[in-house]
C-alpha positions in Angstrom: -41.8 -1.0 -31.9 -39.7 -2.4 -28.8 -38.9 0.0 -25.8 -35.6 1.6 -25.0 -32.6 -1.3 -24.6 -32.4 -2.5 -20.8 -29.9 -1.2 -18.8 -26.9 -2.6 -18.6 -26.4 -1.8 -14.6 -29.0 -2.2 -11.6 -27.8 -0.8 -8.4 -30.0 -1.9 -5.8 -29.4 -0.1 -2.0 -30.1 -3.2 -0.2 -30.4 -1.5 2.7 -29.8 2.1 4.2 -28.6 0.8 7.2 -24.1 1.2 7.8 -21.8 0.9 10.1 -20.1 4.4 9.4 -20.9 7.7 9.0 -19.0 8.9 6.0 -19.7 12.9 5.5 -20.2 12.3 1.9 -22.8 9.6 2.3 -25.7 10.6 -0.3 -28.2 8.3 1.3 -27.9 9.5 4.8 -27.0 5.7 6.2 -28.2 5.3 9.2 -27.4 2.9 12.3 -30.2 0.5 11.8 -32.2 -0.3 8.6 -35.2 1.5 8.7 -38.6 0.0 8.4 -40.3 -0.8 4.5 -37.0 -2.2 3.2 -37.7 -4.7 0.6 -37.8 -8.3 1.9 -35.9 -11.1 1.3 -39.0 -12.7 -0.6 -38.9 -9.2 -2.4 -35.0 -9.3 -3.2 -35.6 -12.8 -5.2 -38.4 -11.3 -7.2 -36.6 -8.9 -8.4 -33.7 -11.1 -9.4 -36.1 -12.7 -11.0 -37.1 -9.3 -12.9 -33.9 -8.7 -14.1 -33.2 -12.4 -15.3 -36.2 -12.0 -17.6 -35.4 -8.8 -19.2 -32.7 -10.0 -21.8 -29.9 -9.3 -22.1 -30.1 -9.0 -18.2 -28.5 -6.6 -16.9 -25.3 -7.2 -14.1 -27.0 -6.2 -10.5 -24.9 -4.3 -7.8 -25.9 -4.9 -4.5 -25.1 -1.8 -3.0 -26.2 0.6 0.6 -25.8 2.1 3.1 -23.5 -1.1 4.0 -24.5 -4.7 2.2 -23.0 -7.1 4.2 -25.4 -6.4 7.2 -28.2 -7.5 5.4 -28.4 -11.0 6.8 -29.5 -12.8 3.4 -27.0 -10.7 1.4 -24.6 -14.1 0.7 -27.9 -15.9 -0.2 -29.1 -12.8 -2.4 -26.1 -12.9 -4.9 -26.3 -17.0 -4.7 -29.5 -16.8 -6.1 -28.9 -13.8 -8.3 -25.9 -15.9 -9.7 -28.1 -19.0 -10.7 -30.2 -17.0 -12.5 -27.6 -15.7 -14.6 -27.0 -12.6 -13.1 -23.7 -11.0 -13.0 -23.5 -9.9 -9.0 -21.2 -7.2 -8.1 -20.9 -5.9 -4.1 -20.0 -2.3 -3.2 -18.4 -2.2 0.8 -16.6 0.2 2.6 -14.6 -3.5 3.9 -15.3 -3.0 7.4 -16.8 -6.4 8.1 -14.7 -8.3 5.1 -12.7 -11.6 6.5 -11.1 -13.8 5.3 -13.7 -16.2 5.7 -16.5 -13.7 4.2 -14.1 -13.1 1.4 -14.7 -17.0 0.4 -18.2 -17.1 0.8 -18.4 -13.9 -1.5 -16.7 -16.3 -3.6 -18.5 -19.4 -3.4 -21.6 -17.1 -4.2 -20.8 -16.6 -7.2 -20.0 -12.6 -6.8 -18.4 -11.7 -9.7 -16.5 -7.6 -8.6 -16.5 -6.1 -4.9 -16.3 -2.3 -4.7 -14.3 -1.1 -1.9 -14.5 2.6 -0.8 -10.9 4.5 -0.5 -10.8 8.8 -0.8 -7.4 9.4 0.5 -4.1 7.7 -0.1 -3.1 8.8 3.4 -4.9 6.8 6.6 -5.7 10.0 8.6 -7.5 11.5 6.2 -9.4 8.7 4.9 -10.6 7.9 8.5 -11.5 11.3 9.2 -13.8 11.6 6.2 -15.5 7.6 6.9 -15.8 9.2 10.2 -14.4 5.7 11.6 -10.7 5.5 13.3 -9.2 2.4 11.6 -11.1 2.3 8.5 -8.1 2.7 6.0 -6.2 -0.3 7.8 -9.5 -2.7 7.4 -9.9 -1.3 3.6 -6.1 -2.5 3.8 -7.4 -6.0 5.5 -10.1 -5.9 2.9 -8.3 -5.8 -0.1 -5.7 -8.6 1.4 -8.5 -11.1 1.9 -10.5 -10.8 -1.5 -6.7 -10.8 -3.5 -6.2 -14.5 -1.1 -9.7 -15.5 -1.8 -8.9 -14.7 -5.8 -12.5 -12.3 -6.1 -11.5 -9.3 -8.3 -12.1 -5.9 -6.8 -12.0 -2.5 -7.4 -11.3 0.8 -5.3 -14.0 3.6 -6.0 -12.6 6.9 -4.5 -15.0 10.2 -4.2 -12.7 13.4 -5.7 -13.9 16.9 -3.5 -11.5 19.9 -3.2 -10.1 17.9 -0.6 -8.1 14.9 -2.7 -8.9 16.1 -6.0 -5.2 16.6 -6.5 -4.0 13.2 -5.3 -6.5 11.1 -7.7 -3.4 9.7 -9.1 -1.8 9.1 -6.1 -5.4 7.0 -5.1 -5.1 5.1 -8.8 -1.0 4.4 -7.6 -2.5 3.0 -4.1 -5.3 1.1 -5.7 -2.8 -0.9 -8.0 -0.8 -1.5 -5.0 -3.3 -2.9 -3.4 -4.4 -5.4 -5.9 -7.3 -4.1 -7.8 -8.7 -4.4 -10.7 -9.5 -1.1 -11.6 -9.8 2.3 -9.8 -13.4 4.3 -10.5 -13.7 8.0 -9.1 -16.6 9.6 -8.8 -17.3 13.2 -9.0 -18.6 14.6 -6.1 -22.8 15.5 -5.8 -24.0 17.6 -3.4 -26.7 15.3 -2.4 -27.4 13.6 0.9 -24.4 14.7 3.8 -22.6 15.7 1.0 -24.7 18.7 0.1 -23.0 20.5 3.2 -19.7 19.1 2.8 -17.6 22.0 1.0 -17.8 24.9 -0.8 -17.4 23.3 -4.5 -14.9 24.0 -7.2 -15.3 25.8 -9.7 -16.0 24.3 -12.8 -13.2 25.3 -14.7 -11.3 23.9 -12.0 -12.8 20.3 -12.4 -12.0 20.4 -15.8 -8.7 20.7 -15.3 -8.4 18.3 -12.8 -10.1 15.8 -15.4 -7.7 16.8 -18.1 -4.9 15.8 -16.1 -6.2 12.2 -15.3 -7.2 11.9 -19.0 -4.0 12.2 -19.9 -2.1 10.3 -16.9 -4.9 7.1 -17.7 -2.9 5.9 -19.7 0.5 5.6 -17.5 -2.2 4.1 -14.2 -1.3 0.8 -14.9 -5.2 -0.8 -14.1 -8.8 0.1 -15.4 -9.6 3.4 -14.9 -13.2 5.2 -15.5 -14.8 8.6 -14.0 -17.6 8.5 -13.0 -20.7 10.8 -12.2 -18.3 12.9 -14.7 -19.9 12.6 -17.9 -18.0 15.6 -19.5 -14.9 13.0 -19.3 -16.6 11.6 -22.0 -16.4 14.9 -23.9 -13.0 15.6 -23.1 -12.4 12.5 -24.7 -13.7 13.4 -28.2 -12.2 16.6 -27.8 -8.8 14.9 -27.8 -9.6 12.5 -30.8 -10.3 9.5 -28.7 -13.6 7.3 -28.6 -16.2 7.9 -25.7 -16.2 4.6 -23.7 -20.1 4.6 -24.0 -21.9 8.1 -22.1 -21.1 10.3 -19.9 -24.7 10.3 -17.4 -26.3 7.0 -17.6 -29.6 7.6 -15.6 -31.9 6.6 -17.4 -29.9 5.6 -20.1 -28.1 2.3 -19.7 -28.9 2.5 -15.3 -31.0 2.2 -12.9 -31.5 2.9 -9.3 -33.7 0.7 -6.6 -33.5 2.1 -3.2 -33.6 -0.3 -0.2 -37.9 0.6 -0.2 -38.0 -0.2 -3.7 -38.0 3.3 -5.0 -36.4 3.4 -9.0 -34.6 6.4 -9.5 -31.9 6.8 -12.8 -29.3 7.0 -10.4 -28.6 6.9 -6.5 -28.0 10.9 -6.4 -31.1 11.8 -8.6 -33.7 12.0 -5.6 -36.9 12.1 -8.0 -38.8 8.6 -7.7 -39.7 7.5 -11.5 -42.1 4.3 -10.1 -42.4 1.7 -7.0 -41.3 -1.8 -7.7 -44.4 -2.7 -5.1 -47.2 -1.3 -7.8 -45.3 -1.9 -10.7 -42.9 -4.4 -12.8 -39.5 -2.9 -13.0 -39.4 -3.1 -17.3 -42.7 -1.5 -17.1 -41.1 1.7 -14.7 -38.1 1.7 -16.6 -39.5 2.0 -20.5 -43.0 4.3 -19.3 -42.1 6.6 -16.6 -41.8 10.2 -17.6 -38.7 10.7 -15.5 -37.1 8.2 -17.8 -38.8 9.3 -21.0 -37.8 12.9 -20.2 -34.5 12.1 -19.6 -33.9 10.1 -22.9 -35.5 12.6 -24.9 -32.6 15.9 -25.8 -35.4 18.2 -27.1 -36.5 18.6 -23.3 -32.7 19.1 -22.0 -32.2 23.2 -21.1 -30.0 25.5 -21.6 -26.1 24.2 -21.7 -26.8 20.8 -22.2 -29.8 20.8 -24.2 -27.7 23.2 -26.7 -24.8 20.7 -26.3 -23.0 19.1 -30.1 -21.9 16.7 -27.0 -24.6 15.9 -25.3 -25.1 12.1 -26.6 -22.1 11.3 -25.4 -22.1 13.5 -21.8 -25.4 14.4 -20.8 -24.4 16.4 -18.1 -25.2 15.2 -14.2 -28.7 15.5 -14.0 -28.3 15.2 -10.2 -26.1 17.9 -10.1 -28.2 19.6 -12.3 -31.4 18.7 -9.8 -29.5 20.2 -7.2 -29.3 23.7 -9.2 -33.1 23.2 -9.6 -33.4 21.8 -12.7 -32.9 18.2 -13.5 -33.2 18.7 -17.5 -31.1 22.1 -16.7 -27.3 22.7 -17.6 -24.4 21.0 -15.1 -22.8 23.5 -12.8 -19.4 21.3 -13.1 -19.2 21.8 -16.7 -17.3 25.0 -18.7 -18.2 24.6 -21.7 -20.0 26.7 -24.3 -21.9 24.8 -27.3 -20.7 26.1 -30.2 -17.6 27.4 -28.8 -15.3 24.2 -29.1 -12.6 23.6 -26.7 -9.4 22.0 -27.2 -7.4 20.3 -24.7 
């Protein structure tokens, strides 16, 4: 008998270290990278990991802020002649034209840039940086000249949660590819941020994009908002594969080599230092527990849905319980819903 598929998605936080101070950030990003970071010697070998564990999976190089790791560009080069697909997630500050190329020439298949309000004051205010819309704006300009696809991710709070469509309209404008919003987690700076919404409240707000998607005009997918998956089935549509993917389909590497099933589930499941990624990823109990329904509780574990949703098990850790219900989601199992 074979272990559990691979995932299809490694995120590895390449460093911690960034050049802004978002109040969301859910690893805390700090000035300078701090010591224990994996090395570029470190960084190979795990490329060379994930190109033996077929079908490899597609590796985000992800932080904190990428580009100031110095061997980022040779990273992703490397990553790409392995077979790798390489994606990079920026906030765009330090994207030029001339960087733009070289992402390129790397081989880097998708950049992420990082926009949460459609108006510049706004979005400065919460990246804590003056300027930081305009050089998203720069950003986006130079990858579209340099022909590298990107995409604008976009973090929905109280805040902007009613102007998600007006962030998809901006993102189209702006040339990309597809528009991904995540759900807020109170993890990290973000786990002071707001008083949250109530859940019935979210699932209204995710109605309404459900039913705008189609009218967007680029890709569009929710994310760290597994019950958009439900809502889906609920409306007679097929899930576009599940709703929480720690675990299941993803993986987490923080910048000291720390695997976790996602970047806002704070619980350490193995250390690529003592052991082989595959071996972390098919043995530890973290990931065991969290492929296993019979030791989900309450909501979720009860849930006709829960192959398909899951429920945020970081949200859920942040209620106390990672196998516990998800505080964002309404609904009752057993008592169907219909949009």
């Amino acid at each position: 008998m074979g272990g559990p598929p691979p995932p299809r998605l490694v995120a590895w936080e390449t460093t911690r270290a960034c050049n802004l101070a978002c109040r969301h950030c859910r690893a805390e990003a700090i000035p300078a990278p701090p010591p224990g970071e994996l090395s570029p010697e470190e960084g190979r070998d795990l490329v060379d990991q994930l190109a033996a564990w077929p079908p490899a999976p597609a590796l985000i190089l992800s932080g904190g802020e990428p580009l100031l790791r110095p061997d980022l560009l040779d990273l992703a080069a490397y990553g790409r002649t392995r077979g790798l697909r390489v994606l990079v997630s920026t906030n765009g500050l330090l994207v030029t034209a001339a960087l733009a190329r070289k992402l390129k020439e790397a081989g880097v298949a998708r950049v992420s840039l990082s926009l949460d309000h459609p108006e510049p004051a706004a979005h400065d205010a919460f990246r804590g940086a003056p300027g930081a819309f305009e050089a998203l704006r720069r950003a986006a300009a130079h990858l579209r000249e340099a022909g590298l696809p990107f995409q604008i991710n976009s973090t929905l709070t109280s805040a902007n949660l009613d102007q998600a469509v007006a962030l998809s309209a901006l993102a189209r404008d702006l040339g990309a590819a597809a528009h991904h919003v995540f759900l807020l987690v109170p993890v990290g700076r973000a786990a002071n941020l707001e008083k949250p919404l109530t859940a019935e409240a979210y699932e209204a707000a995710l109605l309404d994009l459900q039913r705008r998607e189609p009218a967007l005009g680029l890709e569009f997918k929710a994310t760290c908002a597994p019950q958009y998956q439900r809502l889906a089935v609920q409306a007679g549509q097929a899930p576009r594969g599940r709703g929480c993917l720690a675990g299941q389909g993803f993986l987490f590497l923080s910048s000291t080599g720390e695997a976790r099933g996602c970047g806002y589930l704070d619980l350490a499941a193995g250390d690529l230092r003592r052991a082989p990624l595959k071996t972390i990823y098919e043995e530890a109990p973290l990931f065991q527990d969290l492929r296993d329904r019979k030791r989900y509780r309450g909501r979720c574990g009860a849930c006709e849905y829960w192959s398909v949703c899951g429920g945020c098990r970081a949200r859920a850790k942040a209620e106390g319980d990672h196998l516990g219900p998800e505080p964002l989601c309404p609904h009752q199992p057993g008592r169907e819903r219909r949009p």
